[in-house]
C-alpha positions in Angstrom: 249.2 55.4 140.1 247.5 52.4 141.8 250.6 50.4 141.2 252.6 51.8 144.2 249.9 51.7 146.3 249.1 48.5 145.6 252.1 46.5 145.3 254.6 48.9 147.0 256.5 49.9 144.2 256.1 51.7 140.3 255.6 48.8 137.7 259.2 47.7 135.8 257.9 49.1 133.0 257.4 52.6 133.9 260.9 52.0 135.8 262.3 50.7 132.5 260.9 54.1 130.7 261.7 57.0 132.6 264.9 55.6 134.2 266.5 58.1 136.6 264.1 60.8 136.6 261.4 58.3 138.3 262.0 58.8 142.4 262.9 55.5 144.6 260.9 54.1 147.3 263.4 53.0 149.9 262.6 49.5 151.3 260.4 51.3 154.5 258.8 53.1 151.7 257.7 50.0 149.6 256.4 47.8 152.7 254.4 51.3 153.7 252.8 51.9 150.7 252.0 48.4 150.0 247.8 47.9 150.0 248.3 51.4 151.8 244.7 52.9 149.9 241.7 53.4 152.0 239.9 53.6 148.6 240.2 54.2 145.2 238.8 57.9 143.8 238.0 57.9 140.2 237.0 60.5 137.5 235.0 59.2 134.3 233.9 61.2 132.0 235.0 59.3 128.4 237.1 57.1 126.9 239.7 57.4 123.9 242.0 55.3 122.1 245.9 55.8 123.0 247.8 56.6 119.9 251.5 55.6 119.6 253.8 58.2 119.7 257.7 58.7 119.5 258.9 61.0 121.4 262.7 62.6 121.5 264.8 60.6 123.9 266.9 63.6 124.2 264.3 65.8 125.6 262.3 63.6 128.4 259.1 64.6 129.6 256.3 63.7 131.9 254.2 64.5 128.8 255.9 61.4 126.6 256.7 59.2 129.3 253.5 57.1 128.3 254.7 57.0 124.6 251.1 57.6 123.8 248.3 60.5 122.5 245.1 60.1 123.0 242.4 60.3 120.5 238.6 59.2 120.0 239.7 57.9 116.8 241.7 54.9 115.9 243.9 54.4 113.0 241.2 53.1 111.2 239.1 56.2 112.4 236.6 53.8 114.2 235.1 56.2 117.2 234.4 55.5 120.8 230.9 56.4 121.5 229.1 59.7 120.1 229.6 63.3 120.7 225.9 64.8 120.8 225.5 68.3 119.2 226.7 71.0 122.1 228.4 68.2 123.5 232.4 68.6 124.6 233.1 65.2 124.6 232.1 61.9 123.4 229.7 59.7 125.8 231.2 56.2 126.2 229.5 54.6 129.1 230.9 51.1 129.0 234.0 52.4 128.8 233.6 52.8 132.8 232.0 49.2 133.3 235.7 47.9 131.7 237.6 50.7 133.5 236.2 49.4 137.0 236.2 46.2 136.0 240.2 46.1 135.3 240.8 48.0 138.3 239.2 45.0 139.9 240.8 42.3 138.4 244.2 44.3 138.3 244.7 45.7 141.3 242.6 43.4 144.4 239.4 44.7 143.7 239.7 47.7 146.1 236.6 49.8 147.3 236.2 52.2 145.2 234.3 55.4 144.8 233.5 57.4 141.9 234.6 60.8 142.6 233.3 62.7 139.2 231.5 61.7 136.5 229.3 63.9 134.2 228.5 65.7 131.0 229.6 68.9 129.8 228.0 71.1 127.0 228.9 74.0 125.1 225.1 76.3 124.9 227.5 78.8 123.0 224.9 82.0 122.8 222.1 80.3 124.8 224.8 79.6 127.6 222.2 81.6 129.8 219.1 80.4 128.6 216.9 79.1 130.8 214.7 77.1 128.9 217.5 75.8 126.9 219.4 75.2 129.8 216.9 72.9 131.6 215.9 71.1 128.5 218.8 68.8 129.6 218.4 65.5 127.4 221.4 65.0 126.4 222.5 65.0 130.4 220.0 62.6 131.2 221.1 60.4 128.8 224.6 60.3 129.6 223.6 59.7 133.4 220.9 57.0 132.4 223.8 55.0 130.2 226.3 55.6 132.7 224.6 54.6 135.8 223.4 51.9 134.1 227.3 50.6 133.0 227.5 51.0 136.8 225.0 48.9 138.0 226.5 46.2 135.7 229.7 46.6 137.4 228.5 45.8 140.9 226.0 43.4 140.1 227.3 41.5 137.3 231.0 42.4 137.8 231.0 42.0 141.5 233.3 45.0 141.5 233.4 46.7 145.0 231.8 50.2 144.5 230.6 52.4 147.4 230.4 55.9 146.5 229.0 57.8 143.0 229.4 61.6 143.2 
């Protein structure tokens, strides 16, 4: 998605891949949406490994187009981070140090602002507990590792981050 906006047009590979079906920028277009982003929004929450897949190149999708799944597990079933007990996903807080980072080095280091990034948790029958509810380690450890990946982005990555919502 940063591509376009970046360097005015989709990358040949994702023109190479879904062919046809992807829309062309007219010339205009391209020099318009070149370096066109006020800022970069982004949503963290984990990361996963991307698992090759092989889709049917007789039924295209949007789905496919990536030729990947995504998984916490690798083929070797090495895992990305830890999933805490209750929690809905696994916590992998330098996985957003290396995704600012690449933006950064990938797309000329744009101001960018954090949009969403937290922890979710299934409380299953104590989903209205109170006491439960506000006994909230687990959320203050993902925020602790997490704003701590961030603050080695900025001040050891120099990468140019303004906002954290």
């Amino acid at each position: 998605h940063l591509a376009p906006t970046t360097y005015g047009d989709y990358p040949q590979s994702m023109k190479d891949r879904v062919g046809h079906r992807l829309p062309k920028f007219t010339e205009a277009e391209k020099k318009l949406l070149k370096d066109s982003t006020d800022f970069v929004g982004m949503n963290y929450y984990t990361s996963m490994f991307a698992k090759n897949i092989n889709p049917d190149p007789k039924s295209p999708s949007w789905t496919t187009d990536s030729l990947v799944d995504w998984d916490s597990k690798n083929v070797d079933q090495y895992k990305i981070g830890s999933k805490p007990a209750g929690g809905k996903l696994d916590v992998y807080s330098k996985g957003l140090r290396y995704l600012l980072k690449y933006i950064k080095d990938n797309y000329g280091d744009p101001e960018v602002m954090i949009t969403e990034n937290g922890y979710g948790e299934d409380l299953g029958e104590y989903h209205n507990d109170i006491e439960i509810g506000t006994n909230d380690h687990n959320r203050k450890y993902y925020l602790q590792r997490h704003l701590l990946s961030l603050h080695q982005a900025i001040c050891d990555d120099k990468v140019n981050v303004t906002g954290y919502f």
